[in-house]
C-alpha positions in Angstrom: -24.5 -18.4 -22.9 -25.6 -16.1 -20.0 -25.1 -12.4 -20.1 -23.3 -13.0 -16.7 -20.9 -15.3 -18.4 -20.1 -13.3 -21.4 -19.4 -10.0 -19.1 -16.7 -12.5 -17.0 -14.0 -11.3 -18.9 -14.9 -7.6 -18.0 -15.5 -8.1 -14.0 -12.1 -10.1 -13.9 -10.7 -6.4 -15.7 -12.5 -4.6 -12.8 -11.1 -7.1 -10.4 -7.5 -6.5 -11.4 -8.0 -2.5 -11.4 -9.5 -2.2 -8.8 -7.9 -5.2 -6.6 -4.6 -3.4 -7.7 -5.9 0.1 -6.5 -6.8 -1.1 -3.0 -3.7 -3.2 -2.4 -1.1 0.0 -3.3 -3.5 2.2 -1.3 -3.3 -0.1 1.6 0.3 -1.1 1.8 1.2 2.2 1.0 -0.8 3.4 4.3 1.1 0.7 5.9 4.0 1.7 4.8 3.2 5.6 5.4 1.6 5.1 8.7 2.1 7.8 10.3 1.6 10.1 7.2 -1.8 8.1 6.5 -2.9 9.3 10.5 -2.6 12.5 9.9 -4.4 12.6 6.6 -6.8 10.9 8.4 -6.9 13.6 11.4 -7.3 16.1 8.8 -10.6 15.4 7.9 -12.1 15.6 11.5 -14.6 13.4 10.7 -14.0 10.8 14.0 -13.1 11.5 17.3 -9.5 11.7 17.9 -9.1 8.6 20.1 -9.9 6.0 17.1 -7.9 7.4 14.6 -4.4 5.3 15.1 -7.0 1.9 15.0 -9.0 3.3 11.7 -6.0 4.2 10.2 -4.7 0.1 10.9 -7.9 -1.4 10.0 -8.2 0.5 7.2 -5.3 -0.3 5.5 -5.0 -3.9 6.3 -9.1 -3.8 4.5 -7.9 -2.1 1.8 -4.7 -5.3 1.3 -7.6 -7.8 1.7 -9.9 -6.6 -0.3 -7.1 -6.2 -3.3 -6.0 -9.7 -2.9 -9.7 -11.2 -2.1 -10.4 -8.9 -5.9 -7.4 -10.9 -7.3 -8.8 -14.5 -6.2 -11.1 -15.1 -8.2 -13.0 -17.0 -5.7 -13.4 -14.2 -3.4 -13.9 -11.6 -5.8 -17.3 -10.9 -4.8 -16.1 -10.3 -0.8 -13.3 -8.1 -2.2 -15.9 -6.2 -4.6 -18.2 -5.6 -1.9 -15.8 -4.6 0.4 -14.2 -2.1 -1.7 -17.3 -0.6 -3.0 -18.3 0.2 0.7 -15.1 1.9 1.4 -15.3 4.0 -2.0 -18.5 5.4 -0.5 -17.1 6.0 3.1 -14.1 7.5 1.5 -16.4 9.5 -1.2 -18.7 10.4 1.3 -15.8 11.8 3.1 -14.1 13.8 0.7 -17.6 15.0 -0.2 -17.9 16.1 3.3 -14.8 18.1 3.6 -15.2 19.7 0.1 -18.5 21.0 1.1 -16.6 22.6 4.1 -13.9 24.3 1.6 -11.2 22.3 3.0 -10.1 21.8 -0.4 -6.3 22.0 0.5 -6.4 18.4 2.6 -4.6 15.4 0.3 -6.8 12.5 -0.3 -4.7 10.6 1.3 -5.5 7.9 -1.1 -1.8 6.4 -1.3 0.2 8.1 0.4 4.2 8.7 -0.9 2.9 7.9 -4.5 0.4 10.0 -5.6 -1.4 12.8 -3.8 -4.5 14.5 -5.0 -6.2 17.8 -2.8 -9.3 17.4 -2.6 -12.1 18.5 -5.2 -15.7 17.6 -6.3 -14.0 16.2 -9.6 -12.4 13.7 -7.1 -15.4 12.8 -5.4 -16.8 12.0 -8.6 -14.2 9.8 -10.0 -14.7 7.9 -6.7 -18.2 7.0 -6.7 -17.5 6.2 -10.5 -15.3 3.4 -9.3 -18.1 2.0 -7.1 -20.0 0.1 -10.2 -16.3 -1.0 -11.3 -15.8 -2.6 -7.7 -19.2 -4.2 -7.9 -18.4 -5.8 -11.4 -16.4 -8.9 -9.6 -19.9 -9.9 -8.0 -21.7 -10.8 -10.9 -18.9 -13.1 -12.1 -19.7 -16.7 -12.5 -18.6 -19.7 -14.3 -15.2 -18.0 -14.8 -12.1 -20.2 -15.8 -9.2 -19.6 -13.7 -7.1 -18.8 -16.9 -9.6 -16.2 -18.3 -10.0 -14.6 -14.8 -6.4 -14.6 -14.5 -6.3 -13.0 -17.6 -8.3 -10.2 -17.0 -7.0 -9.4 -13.6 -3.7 -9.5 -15.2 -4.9 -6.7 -17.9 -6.7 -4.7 -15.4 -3.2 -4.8 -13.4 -1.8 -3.6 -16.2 -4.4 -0.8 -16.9 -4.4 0.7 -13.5 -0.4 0.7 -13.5 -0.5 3.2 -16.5 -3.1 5.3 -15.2 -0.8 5.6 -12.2 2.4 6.2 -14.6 0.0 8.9 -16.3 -0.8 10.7 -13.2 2.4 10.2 -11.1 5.2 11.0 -13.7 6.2 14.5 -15.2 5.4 15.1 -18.1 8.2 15.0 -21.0 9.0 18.0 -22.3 10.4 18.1 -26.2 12.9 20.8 -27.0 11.0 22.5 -29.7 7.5 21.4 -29.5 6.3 24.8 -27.6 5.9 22.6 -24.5 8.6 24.8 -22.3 10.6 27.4 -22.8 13.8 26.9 -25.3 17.2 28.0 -24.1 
């Protein structure tokens, strides 16, 4: 067996993260157009005429590259795709925090979870690039076992987003918060 077919499992993983990541990012821009735009304005990186067709295109990219990631017979379109916009958005970010416009929101999906801006961000960005990239080398995949692992990278990114978009509990008596 190939070392591209025993890592299958794994890129159909990365395809379900990541293809989940894109397509909440995207149809929450579409959803939060007009929030998205002026996320988007905020980072003055494009002249102000384009900005209500980036902030379109981008999101309906960001819904097809989820759902190409989710395929299986696409996944190397929607892996490519994404890992493009992961270094447009890094390089992005990277711009603005090197400007010490630290206060702007990521804008990454907008209404759910918002993040300023921060070198630890920028970081965690490009680190998704390889993840993205993952779908590509994929071959000889069944669709069960690809549906599999999209299914359990679905599920992975959903608790990373329950992690970092919920309070956290606080137990009367653990020292967490202060006790009446």
């Amino acid at each position: 067996m190939s070392l591209l077919a025993e890592t299958a499992p794994l890129a159909a993983l990365c395809a379900g993260g990541i293809g989940t990541m894109f397509l909440v990012a995207g149809v929450s821009k579409l959803r939060g157009h007009d929030a998205f735009l002026g996320t988007l304005a905020s980072y003055r990186l494009l002249p102000s005429w384009s900005y209500e067709g980036v902030a379109w295109g981008l999101a309906g990219a960001e819904v097809l590259a989820g759902l190409a990631l989710f395929s299986g017979f696409a996944a190397g379109l929607g892996g490519l795709a994404a890992a493009a916009m992961l270094v447009v958005f890094a390089l992005a970010m990277g711009i603005n925090v090197a400007r010490g416009h630290t206060s702007l929101s990521c804008g990454c999906t907008p209404g759910l979870v918002s993040e300023t801006l921060s070198w630890k961000l920028v970081a965690r960005t490009v680190l998704c690039v390889p993840l993205a990239l993952a779908p590509c080398f994929a071959s000889g995949v069944s669709a069960f076992v690809w549906g599999q692992g999209v299914m359990a990278g679905v599920a992975l990114y959903l608790v990373w987003l329950a992690l970092v978009a919920l309070p956290p509990e606080r137990v009367p008596g653990s020292g967490g918060g202060q006790e009446a």
